[in-house]
N, C-alpha and C positions, 0 to 999 in steps of 0.2 A: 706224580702230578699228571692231572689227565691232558689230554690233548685238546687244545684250543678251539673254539666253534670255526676259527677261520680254517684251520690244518684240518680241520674234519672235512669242513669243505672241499677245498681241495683234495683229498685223500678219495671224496665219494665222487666227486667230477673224475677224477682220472679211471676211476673201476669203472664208470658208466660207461666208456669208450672200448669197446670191445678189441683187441687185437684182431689183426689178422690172419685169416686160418680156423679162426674159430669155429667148434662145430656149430652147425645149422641147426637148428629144429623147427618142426613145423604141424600144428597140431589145428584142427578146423572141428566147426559146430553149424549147425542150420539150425533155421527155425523160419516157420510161417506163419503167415495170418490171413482170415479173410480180408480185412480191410486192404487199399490197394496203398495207403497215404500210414498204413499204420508204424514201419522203422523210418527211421528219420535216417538224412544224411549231415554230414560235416561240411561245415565251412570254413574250416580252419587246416583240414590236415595239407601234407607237403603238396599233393597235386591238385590242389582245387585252384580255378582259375584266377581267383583275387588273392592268393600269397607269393608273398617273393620266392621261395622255393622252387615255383612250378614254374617252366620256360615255355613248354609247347609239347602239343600231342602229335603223333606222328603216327596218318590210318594210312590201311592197305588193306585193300581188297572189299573194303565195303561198298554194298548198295543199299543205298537210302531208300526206305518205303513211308511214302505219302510224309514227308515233311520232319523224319526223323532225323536224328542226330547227333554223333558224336560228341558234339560239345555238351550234352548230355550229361556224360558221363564222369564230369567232376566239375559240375556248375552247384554243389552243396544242398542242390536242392532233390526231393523224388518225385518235385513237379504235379498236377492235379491229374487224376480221373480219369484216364483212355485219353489221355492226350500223348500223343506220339511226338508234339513237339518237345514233348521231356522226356522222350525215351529216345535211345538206340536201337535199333531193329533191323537186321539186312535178311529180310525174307525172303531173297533168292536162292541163299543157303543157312543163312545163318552162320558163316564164317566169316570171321574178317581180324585184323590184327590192327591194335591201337599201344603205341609205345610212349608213355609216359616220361617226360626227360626233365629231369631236375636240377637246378640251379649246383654249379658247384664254383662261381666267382667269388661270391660273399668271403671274406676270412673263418664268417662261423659255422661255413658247411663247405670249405675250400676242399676238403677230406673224403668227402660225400654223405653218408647217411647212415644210421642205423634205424632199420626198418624193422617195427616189433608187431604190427597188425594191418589187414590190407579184410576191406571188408567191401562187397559184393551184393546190389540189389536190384531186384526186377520185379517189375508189378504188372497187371493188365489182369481184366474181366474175365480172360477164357486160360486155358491151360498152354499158359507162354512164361510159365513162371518157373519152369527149369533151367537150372543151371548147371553147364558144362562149360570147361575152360581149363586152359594152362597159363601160369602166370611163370613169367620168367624175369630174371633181373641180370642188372649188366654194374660193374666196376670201374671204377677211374682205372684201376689195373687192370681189369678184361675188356676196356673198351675206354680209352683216353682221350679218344676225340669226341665221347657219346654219340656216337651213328645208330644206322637203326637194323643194320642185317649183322652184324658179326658182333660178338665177346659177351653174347645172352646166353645164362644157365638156368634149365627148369629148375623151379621152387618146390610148384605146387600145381597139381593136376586134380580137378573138381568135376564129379558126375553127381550133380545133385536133384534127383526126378521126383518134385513135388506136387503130390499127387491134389491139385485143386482143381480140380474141372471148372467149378464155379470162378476161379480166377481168384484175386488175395496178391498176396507180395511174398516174395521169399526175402533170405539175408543170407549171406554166409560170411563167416567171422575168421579168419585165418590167422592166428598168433603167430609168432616168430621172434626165435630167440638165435642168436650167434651170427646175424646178418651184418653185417658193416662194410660202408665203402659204397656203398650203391653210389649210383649216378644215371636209372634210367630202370621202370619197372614195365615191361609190355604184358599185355592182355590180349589171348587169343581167344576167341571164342567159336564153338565151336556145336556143331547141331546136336541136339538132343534127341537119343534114340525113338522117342514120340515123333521126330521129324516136324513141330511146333519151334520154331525160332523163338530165341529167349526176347524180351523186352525187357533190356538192362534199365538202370534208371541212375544206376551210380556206382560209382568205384573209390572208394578212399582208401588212400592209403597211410599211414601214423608212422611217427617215427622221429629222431633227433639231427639235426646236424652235428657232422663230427669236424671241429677246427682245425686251420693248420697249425703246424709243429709250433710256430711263433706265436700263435695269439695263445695256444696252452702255458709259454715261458713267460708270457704277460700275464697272463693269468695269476700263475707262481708267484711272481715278481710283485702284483700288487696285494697278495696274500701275504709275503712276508713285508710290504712295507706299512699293513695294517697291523701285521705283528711289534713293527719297531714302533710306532706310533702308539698302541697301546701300553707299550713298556715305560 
């Protein structure tokens, strides 16, 4: 006899949840366009600033030029046309560190996260449309209290020099398989051998919450009490 639609369920909810330890991988793509409004962003993934997910970002070392901003960078939107009010920019160097910290009170992400894509975009008229960066991430186990200096491990390191003079938008797309447990994703950025500061526009990042140990045995619990009820 085969397996019940609810045992199935259950069966593919628990494989979804990666262990711990598990290896990492991490495989990336770019692409460009002239237009500056042409990739869209999310309004939905874990750190945009209207989901529960998302708690608060945490910069260091930026300097704002003419009215730019941070908050920028996961407001779901790539914002209109040379408007700097939708972009991130620190043209003193083009460095600066923004640390992304995600909710882990809820029961359905008390666990932290498993994080399967983290995508990347900047736009503007002139050749500010490269990107370089390190993105790192941090664990309820490498960092319990979610702070913002210690229990961070590089992911992913991006030199990406797109060559628009005329300006356009980039994207870059970062897959990720074997991550779980997050609790806080920072972004370093970093100047681009053109010495042209990027003009971020967005940062999203994708990915599931992973439950405590008890709401998974509730879980369980109310699968087999669908199974006695169907009996």
């Amino acid at each position: 006899m085969s397996p019940s639609p609810v045992l199935r369920f259950l069966a593919a909810s628990a494989l979804s949840i990666l262990p711990a330890g598990a290896a990492i991988t991490v495989t990336s793509s770019t692409a460009t366009h002239s237009s500056q409004t042409y990739f869209s962003a999310s309004a939905t993934d874990l750190v945009n600033q209207g989901q529960a997910t998302f708690t608060s970002q945490w910069v260091s070392g930026y300097t704002p030029f003419s009215g730019s901003n941070t908050n920028a960078l996961n407001n779901g939107a790539v914002g209109a046309v040379n408007s700097l009010a939708d972009s991130a920019i620190d043209l003193s160097d083009g460095a600066w560190t923004s640390i992304f910290h995600l909710d882990t009170a809820a029961p359905s992400h008390a666990e932290g996260y498993q994080i399967t894509r983290i995508v990347t975009l900047a736009a503007w008229d002139g050749d500010r449309i490269s990107q370089v960066y390190n993105i790192y991430y941090s664990t309820i186990a490498s960092n319990p209290t979610n702070g913002n200096t210690t229990g961070f491990t590089l992911l992913d390191s991006e030199s990406y020099v797109a060559y628009q003079s005329a300006g356009g938008s980039s994207q870059i797309t970062i897959d990720i398989t074997g991550l779980t447990g997050v609790n806080a994703i920072r972004f370093d950025s970093l100047l681009p051998w053109t010495t042209d500061a990027a003009v971020y526009r967005e940062i999203d990042v994708f990915g599931t919450g992973v439950p405590e140990p008890a709401s998974l045995a509730l879980l369980a619990l109310g699968g087999l009490g669908v199974l006695r009820r169907r009996r």
